[in-house]
VEXDREN-2710 file (C-alpha; in Angstrom, 1 decimal):
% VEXDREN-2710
k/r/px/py/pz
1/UNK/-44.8/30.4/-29.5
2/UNK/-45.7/29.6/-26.2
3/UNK/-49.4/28.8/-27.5
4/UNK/-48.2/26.3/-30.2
5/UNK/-45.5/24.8/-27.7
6/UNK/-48.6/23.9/-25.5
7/UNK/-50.5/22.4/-28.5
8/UNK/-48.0/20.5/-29.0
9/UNK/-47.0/19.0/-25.7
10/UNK/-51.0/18.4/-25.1
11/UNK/-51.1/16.3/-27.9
12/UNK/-49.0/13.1/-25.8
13/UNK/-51.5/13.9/-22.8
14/UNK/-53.7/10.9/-22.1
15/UNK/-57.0/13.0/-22.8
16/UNK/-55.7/13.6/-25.9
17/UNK/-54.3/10.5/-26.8
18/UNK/-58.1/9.6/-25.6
19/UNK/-59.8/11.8/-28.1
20/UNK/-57.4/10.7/-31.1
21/UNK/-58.4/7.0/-30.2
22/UNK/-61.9/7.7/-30.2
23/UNK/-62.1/9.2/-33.9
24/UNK/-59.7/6.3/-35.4
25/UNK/-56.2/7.5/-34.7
26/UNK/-53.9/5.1/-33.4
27/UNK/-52.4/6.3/-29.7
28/UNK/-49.4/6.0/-28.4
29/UNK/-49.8/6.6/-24.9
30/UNK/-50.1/3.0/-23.7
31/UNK/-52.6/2.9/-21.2
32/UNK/-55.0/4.6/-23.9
33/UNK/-53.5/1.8/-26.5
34/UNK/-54.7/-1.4/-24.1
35/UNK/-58.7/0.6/-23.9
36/UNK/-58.5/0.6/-27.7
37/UNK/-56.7/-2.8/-28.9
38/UNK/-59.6/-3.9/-30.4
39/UNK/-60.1/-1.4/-32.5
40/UNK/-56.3/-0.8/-34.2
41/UNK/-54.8/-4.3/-35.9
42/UNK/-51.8/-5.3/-34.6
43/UNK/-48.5/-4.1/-36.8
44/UNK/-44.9/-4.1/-35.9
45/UNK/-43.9/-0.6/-35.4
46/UNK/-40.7/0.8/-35.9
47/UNK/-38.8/4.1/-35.9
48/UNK/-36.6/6.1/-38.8
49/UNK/-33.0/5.3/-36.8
50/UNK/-34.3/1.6/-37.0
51/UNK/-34.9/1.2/-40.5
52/UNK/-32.5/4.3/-41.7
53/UNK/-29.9/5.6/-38.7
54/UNK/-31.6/8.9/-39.1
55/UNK/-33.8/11.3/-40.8
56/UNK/-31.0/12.7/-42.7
57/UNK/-30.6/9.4/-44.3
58/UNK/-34.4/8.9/-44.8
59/UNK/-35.0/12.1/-46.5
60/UNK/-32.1/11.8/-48.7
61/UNK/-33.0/8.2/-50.0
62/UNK/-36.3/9.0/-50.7
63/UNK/-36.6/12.8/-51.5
64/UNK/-33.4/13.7/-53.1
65/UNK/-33.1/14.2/-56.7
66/UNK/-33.7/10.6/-58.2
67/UNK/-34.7/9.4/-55.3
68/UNK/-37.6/7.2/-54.0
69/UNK/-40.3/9.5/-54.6
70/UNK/-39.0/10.6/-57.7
71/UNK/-39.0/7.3/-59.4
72/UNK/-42.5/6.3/-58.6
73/UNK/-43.8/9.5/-60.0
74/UNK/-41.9/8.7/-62.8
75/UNK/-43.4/5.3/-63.2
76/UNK/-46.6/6.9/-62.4
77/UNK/-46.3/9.0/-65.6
78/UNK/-45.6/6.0/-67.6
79/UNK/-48.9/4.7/-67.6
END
């Protein structure tokens, strides 16, 4: 657990956030961010709670039954 924890937290570290940017993954760490500018358009970014309140709310509107990704499958099948 311990192994995965690590993984995990060395994924926000700015030699990772380093290596992401360097194979064409967008970093958050923002000293890494300003190195790569050129390289990532600019796009407003935004978080779940902004658009939804929560994740709750996000993954009932579009994975419940009927939901979001249930009607574009179905219009998918359509055609």
């Amino acid at each position: 657990m311990a192994l995965i924890l690590g993984a995990g937290q060395f994924l926000y570290t700015p030699k990772a956030q380093e290596i992401a940017a360097r194979h064409y993954y967008r970093p958050r760490d923002p000293n890494v961010a300003a190195r790569y500018a050129a390289q990532f358009p600019k796009v407003k970014l935004f978080t779940i709670k902004q658009l939804f309140g929560s994740w709750r709310v996000a993954q009932t509107r579009h994975f419940s039954d009927g939901g979001v990704f249930d009607q574009i499958q179905a219009e998918i099948g359509r055609k």
